[in-house]
C-alpha positions as CSV (number, residue, x, y, z in Angstrom):
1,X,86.0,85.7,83.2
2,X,85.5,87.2,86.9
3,X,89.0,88.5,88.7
4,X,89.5,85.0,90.8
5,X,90.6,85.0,94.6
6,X,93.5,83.3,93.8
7,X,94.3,85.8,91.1
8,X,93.5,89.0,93.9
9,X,96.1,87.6,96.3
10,X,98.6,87.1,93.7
11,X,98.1,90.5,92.8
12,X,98.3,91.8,96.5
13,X,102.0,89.7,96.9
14,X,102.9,90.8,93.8
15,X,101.8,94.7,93.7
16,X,100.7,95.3,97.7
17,X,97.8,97.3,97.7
18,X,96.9,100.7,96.0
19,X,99.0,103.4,97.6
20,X,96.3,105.8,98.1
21,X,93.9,102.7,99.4
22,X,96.9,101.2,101.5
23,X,97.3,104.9,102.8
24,X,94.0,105.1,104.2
25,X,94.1,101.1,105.6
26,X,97.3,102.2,107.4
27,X,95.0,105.1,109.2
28,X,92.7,102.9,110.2
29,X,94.7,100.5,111.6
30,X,96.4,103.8,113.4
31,X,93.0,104.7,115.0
32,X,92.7,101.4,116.5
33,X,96.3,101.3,117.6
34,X,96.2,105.4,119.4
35,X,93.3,104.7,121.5
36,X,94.8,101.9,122.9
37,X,97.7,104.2,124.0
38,X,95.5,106.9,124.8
39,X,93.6,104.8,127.3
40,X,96.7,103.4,129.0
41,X,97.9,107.0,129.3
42,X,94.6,108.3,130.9
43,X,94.7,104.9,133.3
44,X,98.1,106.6,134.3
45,X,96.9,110.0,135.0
46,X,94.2,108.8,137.3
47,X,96.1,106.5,139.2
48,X,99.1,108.9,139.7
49,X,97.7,112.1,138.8
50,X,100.9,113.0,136.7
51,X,100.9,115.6,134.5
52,X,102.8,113.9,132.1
53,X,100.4,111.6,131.8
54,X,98.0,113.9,131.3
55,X,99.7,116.2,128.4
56,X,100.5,112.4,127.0
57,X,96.9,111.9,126.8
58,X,96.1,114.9,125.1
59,X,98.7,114.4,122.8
60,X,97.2,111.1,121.9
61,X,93.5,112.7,121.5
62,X,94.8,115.2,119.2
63,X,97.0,112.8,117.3
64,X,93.7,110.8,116.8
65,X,91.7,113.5,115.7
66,X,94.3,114.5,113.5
67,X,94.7,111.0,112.0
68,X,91.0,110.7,111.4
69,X,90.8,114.3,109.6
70,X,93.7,113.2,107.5
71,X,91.7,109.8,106.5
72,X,88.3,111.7,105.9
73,X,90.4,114.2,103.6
74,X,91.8,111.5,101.5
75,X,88.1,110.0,100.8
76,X,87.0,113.2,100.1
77,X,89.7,113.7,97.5
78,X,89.4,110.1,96.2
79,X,85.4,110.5,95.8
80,X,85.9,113.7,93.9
81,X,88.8,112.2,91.4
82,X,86.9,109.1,91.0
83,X,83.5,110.8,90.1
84,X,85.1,113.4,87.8
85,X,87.4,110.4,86.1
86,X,83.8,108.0,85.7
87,X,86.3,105.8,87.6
88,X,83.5,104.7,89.7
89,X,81.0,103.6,87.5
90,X,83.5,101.3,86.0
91,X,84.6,100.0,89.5
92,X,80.7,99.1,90.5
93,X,80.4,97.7,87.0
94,X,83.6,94.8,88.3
95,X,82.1,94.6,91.9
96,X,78.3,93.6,90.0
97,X,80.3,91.1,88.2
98,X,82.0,89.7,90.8
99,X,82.3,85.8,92.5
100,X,82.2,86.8,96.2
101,X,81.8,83.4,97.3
102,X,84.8,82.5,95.5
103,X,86.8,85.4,96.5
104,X,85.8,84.6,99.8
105,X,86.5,81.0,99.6
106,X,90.0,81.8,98.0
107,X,91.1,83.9,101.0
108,X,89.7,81.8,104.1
109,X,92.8,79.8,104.1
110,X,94.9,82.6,105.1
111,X,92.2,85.3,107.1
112,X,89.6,82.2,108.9
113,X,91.3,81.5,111.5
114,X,88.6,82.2,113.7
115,X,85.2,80.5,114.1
116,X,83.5,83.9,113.3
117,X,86.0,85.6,110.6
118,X,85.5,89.3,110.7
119,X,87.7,89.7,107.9
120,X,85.6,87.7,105.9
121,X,82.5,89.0,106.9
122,X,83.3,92.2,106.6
123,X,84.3,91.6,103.2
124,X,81.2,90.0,101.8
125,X,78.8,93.2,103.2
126,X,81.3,95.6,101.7
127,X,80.7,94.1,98.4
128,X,76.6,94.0,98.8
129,X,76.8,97.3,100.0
130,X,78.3,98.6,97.3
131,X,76.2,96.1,94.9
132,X,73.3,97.9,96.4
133,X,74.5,101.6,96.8
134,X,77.7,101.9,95.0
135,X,81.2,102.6,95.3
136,X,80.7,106.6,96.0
137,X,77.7,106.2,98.4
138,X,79.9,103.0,100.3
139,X,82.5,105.9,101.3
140,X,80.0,108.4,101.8
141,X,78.5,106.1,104.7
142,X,82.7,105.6,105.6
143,X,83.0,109.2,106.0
144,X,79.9,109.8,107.9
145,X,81.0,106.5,110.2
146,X,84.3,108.3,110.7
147,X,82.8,111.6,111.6
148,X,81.3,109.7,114.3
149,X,84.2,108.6,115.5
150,X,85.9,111.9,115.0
151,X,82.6,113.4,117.4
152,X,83.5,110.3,120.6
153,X,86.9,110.9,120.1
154,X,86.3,115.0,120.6
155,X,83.5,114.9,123.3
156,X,86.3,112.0,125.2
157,X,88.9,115.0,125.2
158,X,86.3,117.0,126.6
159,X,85.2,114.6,129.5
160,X,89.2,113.6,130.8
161,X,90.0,117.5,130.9
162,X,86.8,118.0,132.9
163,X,88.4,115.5,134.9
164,X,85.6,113.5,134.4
165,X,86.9,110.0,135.7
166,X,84.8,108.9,138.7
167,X,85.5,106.8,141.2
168,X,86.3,103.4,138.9
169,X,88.0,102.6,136.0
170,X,87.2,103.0,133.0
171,X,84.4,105.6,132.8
172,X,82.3,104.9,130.6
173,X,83.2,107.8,128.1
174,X,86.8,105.7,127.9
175,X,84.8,102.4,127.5
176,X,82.7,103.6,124.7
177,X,85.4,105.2,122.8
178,X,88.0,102.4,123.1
179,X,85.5,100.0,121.8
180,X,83.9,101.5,119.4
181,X,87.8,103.1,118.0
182,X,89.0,99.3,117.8
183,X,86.5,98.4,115.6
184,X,87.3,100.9,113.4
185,X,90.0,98.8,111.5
186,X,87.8,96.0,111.5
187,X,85.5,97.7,108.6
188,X,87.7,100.4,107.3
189,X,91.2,98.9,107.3
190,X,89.5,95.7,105.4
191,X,87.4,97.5,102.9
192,X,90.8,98.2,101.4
193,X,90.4,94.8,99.9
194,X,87.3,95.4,98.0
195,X,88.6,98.2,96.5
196,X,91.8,96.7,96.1
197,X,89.7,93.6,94.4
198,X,87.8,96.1,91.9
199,X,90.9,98.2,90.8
200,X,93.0,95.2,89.9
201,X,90.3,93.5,88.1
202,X,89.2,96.7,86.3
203,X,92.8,97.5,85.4
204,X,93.4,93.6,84.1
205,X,90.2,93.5,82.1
């Protein structure tokens, strides 16, 4: 019998969501949440030229990069423990097995609330991705999809203290990195609930 949606829910109000899993959602959801800071702080120091501002900023650069080091290090452990543990193996083996359709189905009530439902979305490509490639290569891809973000967020520090602001607002090195930052939680805060999904039903089977 395949882990329903209903019964994955239940599990989530009953249990919340793996600590180390609901540790790495919670910096994802931080990554989003900094650069938003971090771009009303550099709209400040170009319109007043304050160096508060400015140190503000940096601070918030730095506290992003050092929130993304601290998520890449937990995948890193995770992917070791897991592969040394054959923990994996069983977790694609429950994700193979598994009714996304009905998962999906079970958890539009409470996550479609749009016309497009990211949430959902995202969801069903996690689980072909990992169908396809597996759990270690899915976070594998996460890491290297972080690093990326790790690399805009480092070459943005480097373009605001060469002042690099222009005439208009936002340069584009602020636009690029706020957008592609805010999508960060859209795939790596959610994939928490594949994973969440495969430990529960591994762990009831």
């Amino acid at each position: 019998m395949t882990f329903s949606g209903t019964r994955f829910l239940d599990s989530i109000a009953e249990q919340g969501i793996p600590p180390k899993w609901g540790q790495f959602g919670a910096q994802m959801s931080a990554d989003g949440a900094i650069v938003t800071h971090l771009v009303a702080a550099v709209k400040e120091a170009h319109e007043t030229g304050s160096s508060e501002a400015r140190d503000a900023a940096l601070r918030l650069f730095d506290e992003k990069r050092d929130n993304l080091a601290a998520a890449r290090q937990l995948i890193a452990t995770q992917l070791t423990d897991y592969r040394e543990s054959g923990r994996w193996a069983r977790l694609d083996a429950v994700v193979r097995s598994a009714d996304v359709d009905e998962l999906v189905e079970g958890m539009r009530g409470h996550f479609g609330l749009h016309p497009f439902p990211i949430a959902l979305e995202s969801i069903r490509f996690n689980f072909e991705y990992v169908r396809e490639h597996g759990f270690e290569e899915f976070y594998h891809m996460t890491d290297q999809y972080l690093a990326e973000i790790e690399r805009l967020t480092e070459e943005g520090r480097a373009a605001f203290e060469a002042g690099e602001d222009g005439e208009s607002f936002p340069p584009f090195w602020l636009y690029k990195l706020d957008m592609a930052s805010v999508e960060v939680p859209t795939h790596c805060h959610i994939c928490q609930n594949l994973i969440t999904y495969a430990e529960r039903a591994l762990d009831e089977s």
